[in-house]
Backbone as JSON, one array per atom type, in Angstrom:
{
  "sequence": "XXXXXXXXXXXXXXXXXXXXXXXXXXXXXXXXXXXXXXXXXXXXXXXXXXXXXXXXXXXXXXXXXXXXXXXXXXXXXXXXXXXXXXXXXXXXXXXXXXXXXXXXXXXXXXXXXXXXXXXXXXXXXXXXXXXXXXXXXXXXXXXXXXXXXXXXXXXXXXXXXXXX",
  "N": [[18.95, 11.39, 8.08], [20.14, 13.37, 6.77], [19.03, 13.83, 4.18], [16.62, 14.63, 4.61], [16.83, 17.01, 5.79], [17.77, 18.26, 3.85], [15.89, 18.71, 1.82], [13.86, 19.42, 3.23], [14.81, 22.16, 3.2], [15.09, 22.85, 0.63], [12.45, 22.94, -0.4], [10.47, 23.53, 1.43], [7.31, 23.96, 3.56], [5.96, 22.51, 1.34], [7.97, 20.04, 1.4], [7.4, 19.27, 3.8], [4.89, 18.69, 4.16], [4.45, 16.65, 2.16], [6.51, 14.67, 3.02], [5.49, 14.0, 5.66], [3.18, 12.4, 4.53], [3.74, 10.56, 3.2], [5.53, 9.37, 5.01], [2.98, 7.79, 7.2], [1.71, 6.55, 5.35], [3.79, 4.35, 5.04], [5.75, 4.49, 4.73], [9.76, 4.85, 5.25], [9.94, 6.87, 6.95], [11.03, 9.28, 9.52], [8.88, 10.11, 11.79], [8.46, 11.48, 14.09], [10.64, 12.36, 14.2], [10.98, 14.11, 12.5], [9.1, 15.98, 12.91], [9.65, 17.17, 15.18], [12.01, 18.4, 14.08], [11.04, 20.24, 12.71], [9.28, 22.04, 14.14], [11.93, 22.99, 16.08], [12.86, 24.18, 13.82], [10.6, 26.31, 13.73], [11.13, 27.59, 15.95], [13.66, 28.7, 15.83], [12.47, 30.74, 14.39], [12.82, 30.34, 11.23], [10.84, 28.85, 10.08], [6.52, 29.2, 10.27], [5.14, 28.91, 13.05], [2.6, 28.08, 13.71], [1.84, 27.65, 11.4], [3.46, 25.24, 10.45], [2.69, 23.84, 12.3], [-0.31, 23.09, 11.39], [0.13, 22.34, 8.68], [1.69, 20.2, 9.13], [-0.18, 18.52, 10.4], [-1.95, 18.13, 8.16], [-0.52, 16.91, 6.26], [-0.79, 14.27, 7.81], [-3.12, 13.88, 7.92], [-3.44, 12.96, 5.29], [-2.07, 11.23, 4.0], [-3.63, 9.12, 5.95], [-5.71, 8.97, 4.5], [-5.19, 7.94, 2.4], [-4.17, 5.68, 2.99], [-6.13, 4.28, 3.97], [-7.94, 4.62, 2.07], [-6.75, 2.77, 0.47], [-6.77, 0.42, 1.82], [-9.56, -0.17, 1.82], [-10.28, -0.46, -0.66], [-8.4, -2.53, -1.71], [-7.91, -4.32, 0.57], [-9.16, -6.63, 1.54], [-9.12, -8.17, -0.29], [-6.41, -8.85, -0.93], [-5.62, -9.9, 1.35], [-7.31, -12.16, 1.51], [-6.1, -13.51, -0.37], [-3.29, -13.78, 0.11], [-2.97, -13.53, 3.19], [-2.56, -16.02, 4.55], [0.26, -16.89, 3.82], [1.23, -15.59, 5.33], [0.76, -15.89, 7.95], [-1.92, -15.53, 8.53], [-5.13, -16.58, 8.85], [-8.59, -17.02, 7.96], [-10.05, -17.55, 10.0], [-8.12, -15.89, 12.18], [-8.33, -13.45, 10.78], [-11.33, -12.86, 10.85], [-11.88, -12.82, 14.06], [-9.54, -10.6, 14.56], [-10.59, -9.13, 12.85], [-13.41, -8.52, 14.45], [-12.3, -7.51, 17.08], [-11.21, -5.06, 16.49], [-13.66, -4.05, 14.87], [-14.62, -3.03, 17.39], [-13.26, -2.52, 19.5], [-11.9, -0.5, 17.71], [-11.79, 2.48, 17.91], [-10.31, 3.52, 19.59], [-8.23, 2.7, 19.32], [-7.68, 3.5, 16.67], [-6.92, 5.92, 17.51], [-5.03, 5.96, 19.83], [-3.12, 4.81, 18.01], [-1.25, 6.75, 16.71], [0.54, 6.98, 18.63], [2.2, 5.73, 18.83], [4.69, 3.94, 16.77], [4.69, 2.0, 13.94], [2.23, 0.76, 14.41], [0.83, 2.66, 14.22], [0.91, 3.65, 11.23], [-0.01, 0.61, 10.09], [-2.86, 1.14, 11.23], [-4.74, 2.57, 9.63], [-5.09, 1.05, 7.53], [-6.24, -1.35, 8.37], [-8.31, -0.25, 9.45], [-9.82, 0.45, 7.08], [-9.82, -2.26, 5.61], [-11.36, -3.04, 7.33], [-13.73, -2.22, 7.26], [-14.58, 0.71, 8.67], [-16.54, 2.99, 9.59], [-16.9, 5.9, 7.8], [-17.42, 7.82, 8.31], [-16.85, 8.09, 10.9], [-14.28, 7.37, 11.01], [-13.14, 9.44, 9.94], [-13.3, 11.31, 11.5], [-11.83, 10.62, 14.04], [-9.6, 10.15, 13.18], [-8.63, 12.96, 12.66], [-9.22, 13.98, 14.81], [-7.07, 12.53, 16.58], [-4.46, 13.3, 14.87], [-4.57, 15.86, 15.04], [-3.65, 16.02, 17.48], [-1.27, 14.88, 17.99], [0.11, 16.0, 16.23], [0.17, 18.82, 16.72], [1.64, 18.44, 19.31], [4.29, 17.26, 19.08], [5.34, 19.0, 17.22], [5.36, 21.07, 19.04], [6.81, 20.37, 20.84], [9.49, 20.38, 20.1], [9.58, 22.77, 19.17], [9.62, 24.02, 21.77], [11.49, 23.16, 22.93], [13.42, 23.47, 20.9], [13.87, 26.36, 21.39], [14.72, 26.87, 24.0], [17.54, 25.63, 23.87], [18.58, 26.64, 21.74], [19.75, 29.45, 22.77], [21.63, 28.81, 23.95]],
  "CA": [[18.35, 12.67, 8.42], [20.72, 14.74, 6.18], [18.53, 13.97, 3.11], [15.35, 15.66, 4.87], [16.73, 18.43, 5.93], [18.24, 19.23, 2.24], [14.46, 18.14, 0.93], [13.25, 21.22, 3.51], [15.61, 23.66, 2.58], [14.7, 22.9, -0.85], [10.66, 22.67, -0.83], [9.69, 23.96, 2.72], [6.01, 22.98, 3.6], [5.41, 21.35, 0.71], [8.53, 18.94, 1.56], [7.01, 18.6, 5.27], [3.63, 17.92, 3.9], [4.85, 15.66, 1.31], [7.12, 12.97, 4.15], [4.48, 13.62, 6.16], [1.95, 11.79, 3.91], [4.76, 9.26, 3.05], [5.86, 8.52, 6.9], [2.38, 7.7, 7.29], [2.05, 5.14, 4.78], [4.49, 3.45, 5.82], [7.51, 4.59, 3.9], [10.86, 4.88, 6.14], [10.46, 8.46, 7.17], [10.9, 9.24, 10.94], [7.63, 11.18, 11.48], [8.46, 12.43, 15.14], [11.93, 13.47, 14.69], [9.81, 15.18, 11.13], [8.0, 16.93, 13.23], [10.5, 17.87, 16.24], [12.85, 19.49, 13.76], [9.86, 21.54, 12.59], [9.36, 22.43, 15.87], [12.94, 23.82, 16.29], [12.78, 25.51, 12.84], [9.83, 27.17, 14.03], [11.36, 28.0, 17.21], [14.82, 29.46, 15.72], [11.87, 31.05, 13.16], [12.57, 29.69, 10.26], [9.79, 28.02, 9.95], [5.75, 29.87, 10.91], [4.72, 27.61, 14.2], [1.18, 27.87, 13.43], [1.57, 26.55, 9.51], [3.82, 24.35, 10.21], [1.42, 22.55, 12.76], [-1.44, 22.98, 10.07], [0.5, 21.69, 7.13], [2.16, 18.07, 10.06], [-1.78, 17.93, 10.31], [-2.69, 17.69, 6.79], [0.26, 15.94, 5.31], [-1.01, 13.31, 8.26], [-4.67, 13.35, 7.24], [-3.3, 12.9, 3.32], [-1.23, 9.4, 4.46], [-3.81, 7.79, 6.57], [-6.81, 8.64, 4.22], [-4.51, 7.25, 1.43], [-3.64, 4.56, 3.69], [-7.72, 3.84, 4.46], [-8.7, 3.61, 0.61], [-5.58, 1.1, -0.13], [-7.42, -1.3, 2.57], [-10.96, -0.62, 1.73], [-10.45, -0.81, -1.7], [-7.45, -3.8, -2.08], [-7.25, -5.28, 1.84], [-9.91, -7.75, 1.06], [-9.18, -9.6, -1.66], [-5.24, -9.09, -0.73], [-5.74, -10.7, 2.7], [-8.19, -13.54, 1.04], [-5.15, -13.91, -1.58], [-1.66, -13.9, 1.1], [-2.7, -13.69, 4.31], [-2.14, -17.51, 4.78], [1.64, -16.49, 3.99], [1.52, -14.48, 6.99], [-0.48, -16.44, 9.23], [-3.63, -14.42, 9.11], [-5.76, -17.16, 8.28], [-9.86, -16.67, 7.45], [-10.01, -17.22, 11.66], [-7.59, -15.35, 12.37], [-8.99, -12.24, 10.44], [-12.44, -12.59, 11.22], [-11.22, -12.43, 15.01], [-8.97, -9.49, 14.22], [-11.74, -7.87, 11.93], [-14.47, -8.24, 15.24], [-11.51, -7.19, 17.94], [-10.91, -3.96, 15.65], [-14.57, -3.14, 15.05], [-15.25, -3.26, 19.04], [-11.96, -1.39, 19.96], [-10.45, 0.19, 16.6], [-11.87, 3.83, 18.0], [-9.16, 3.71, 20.3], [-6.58, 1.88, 18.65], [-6.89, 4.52, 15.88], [-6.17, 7.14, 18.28], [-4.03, 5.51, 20.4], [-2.02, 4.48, 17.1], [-0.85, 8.09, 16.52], [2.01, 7.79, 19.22], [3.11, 4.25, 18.72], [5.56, 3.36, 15.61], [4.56, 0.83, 13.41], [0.74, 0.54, 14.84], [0.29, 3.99, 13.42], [1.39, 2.73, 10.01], [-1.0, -0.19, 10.13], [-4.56, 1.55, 11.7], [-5.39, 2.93, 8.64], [-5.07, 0.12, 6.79], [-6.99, -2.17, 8.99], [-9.92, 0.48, 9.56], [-10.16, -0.12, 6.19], [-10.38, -3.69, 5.58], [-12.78, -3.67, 8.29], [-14.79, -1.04, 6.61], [-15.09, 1.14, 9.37], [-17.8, 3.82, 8.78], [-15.9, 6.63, 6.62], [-17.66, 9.7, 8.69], [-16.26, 8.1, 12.03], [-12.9, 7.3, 10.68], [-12.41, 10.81, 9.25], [-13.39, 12.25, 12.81], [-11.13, 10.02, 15.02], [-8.04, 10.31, 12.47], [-8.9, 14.18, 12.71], [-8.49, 14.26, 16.54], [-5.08, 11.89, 16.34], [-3.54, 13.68, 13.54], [-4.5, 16.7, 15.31], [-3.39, 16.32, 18.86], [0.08, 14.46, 17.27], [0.86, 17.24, 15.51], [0.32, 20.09, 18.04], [2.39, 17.75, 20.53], [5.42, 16.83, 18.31], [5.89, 20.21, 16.63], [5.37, 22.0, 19.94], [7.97, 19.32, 21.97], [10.23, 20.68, 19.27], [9.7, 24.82, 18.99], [9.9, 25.03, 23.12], [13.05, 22.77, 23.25], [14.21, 24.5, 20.61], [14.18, 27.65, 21.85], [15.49, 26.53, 25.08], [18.62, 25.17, 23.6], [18.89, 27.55, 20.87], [20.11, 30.1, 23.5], [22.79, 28.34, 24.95]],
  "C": [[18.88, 13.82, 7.55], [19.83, 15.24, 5.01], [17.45, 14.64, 3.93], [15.77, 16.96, 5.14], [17.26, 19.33, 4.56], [16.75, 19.68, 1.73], [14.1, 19.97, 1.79], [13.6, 22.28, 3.32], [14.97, 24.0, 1.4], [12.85, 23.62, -1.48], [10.0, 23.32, 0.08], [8.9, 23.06, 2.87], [5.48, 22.03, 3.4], [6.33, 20.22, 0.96], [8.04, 18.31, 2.93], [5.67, 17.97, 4.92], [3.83, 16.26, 3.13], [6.0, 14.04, 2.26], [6.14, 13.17, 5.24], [3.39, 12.47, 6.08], [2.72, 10.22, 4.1], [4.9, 8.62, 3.87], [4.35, 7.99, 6.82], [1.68, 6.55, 6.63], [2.19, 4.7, 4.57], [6.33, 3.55, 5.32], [8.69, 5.2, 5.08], [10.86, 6.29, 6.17], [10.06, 8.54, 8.59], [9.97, 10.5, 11.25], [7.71, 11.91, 12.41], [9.13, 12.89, 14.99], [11.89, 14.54, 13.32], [9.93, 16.3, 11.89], [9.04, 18.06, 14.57], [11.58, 18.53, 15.72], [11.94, 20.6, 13.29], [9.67, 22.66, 13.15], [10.07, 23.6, 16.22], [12.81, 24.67, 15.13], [11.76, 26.79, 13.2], [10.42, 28.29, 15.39], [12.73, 29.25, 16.88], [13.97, 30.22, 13.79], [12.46, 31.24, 11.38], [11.79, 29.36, 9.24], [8.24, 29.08, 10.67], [5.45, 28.45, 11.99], [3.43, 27.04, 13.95], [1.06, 27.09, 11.76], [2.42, 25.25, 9.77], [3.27, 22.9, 10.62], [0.57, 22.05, 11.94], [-0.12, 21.76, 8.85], [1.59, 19.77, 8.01], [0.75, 17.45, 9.76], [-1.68, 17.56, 8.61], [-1.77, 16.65, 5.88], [-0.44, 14.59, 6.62], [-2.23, 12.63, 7.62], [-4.36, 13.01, 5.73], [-3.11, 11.44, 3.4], [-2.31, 8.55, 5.13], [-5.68, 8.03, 5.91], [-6.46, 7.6, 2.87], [-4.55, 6.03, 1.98], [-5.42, 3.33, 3.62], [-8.03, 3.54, 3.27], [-7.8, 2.67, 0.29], [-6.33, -0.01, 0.69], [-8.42, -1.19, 2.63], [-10.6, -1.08, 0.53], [-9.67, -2.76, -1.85], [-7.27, -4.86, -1.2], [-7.89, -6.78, 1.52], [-9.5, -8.86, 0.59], [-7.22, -10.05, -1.18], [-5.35, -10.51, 1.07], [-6.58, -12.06, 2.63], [-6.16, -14.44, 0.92], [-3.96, -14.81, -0.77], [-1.87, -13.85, 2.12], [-2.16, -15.31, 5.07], [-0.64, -17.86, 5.03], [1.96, -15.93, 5.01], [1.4, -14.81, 8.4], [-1.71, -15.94, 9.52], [-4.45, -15.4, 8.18], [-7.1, -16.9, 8.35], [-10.07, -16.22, 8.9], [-9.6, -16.33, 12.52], [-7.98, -13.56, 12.26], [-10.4, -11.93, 10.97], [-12.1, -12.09, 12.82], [-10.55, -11.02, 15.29], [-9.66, -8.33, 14.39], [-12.73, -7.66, 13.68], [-13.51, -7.29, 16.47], [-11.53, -5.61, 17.35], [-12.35, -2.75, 15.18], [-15.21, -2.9, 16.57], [-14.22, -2.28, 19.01], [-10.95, -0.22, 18.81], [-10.8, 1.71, 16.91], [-10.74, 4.07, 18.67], [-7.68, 3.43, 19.93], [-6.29, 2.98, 17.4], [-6.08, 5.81, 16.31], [-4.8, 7.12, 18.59], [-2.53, 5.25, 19.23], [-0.91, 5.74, 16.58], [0.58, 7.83, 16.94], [2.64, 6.65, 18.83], [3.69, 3.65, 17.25], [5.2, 2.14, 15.38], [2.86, 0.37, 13.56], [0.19, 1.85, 14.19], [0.09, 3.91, 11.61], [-0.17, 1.72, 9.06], [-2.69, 0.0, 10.3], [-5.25, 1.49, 10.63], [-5.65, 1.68, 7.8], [-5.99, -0.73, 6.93], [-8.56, -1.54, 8.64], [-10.3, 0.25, 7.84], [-10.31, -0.83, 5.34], [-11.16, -4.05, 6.4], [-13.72, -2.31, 7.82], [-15.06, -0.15, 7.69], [-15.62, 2.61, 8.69], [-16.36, 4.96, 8.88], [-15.92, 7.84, 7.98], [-17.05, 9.17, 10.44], [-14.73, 8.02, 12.19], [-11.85, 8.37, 10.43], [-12.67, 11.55, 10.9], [-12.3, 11.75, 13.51], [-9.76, 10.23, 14.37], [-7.89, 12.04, 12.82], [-8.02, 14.65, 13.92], [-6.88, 13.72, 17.09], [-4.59, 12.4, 16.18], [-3.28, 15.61, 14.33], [-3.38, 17.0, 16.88], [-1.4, 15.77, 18.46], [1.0, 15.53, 17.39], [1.59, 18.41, 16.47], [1.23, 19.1, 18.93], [3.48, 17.07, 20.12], [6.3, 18.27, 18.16], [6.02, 21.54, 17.74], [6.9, 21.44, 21.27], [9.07, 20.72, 20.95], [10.67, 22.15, 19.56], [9.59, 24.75, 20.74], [10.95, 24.32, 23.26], [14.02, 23.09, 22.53], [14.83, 25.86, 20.72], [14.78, 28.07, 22.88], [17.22, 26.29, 25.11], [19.36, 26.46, 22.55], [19.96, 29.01, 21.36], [21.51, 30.11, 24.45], [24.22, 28.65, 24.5]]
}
């Protein structure tokens, strides 16, 4: 954690936008406790509350549209190629792929709060091609409600504590 908070001293925004994107796909950056020092920066103002929400949002939407063309474009042929190494055999995927276009509206949502499934959504939704203009709405509402509910945990428990 020491290295992020140098990175924000250093960069601000652009360092929250920028491990934002990163946490997202999939690189070792802890995206809630991201967002819950945010939060407090905002709270012991620092930080604006309102940009900093905006700019959790958008570094999210950056990572899991990034995330969505790596598995429309590459999942395919990668998952032909190695999934066998994995156990995700032709059965296996097809299964997956039908489970994912029936329920992946929810699972993208739902994937927001849950580590490691958040990671993965994007990826999937796009090896199962899911339609672009529903993908970009449902990541929208995730990325949105996340945000506001990370960075807000943060700036009222910061301000709570801050006082003490």
């Amino acid at each position: 954690m020491p290295w992020i908070i140098e990175i924000i001293s250093q960069y601000g925004y652009l360092a929250i936008f920028a491990l934002m994107a990163l946490g997202i796909i999939g690189l070792p950056v802890p995206d809630e406790v991201l967002m819950l020092f945010v939060g407090y920066l905002s709270s012991v103002m620092v930080l604006d509350f309102s940009l900093s929400v905006l700019v959790c949002f958008m570094g999210s939407i950056t990572g899991m549209l990034i995330s969505y063309t790596i598995g429309l474009r590459l999942g395919q042929p990668v998952v032909e190629k190695f999934g066998k190494w994995v156990g995700l055999t032709p059965k296996r995927f097809a299964s997956m792929r039908r489970w994912f276009l029936r329920f992946g509206n929810w699972t993208l949502f739902i994937a927001y709060f849950i580590p490691g499934l958040r990671h993965v959504s994007s990826y999937i939704s796009g090896i199962s091609a899911m339609s672009f203009k529903k993908y970009i709405l449902i990541t929208t509402a995730g990325a949105l409600t996340w945000s506001l509910l990370f960075v807000s945990i943060g700036f009222f428990v910061g301000a709570r504590f801050s006082f003490l």
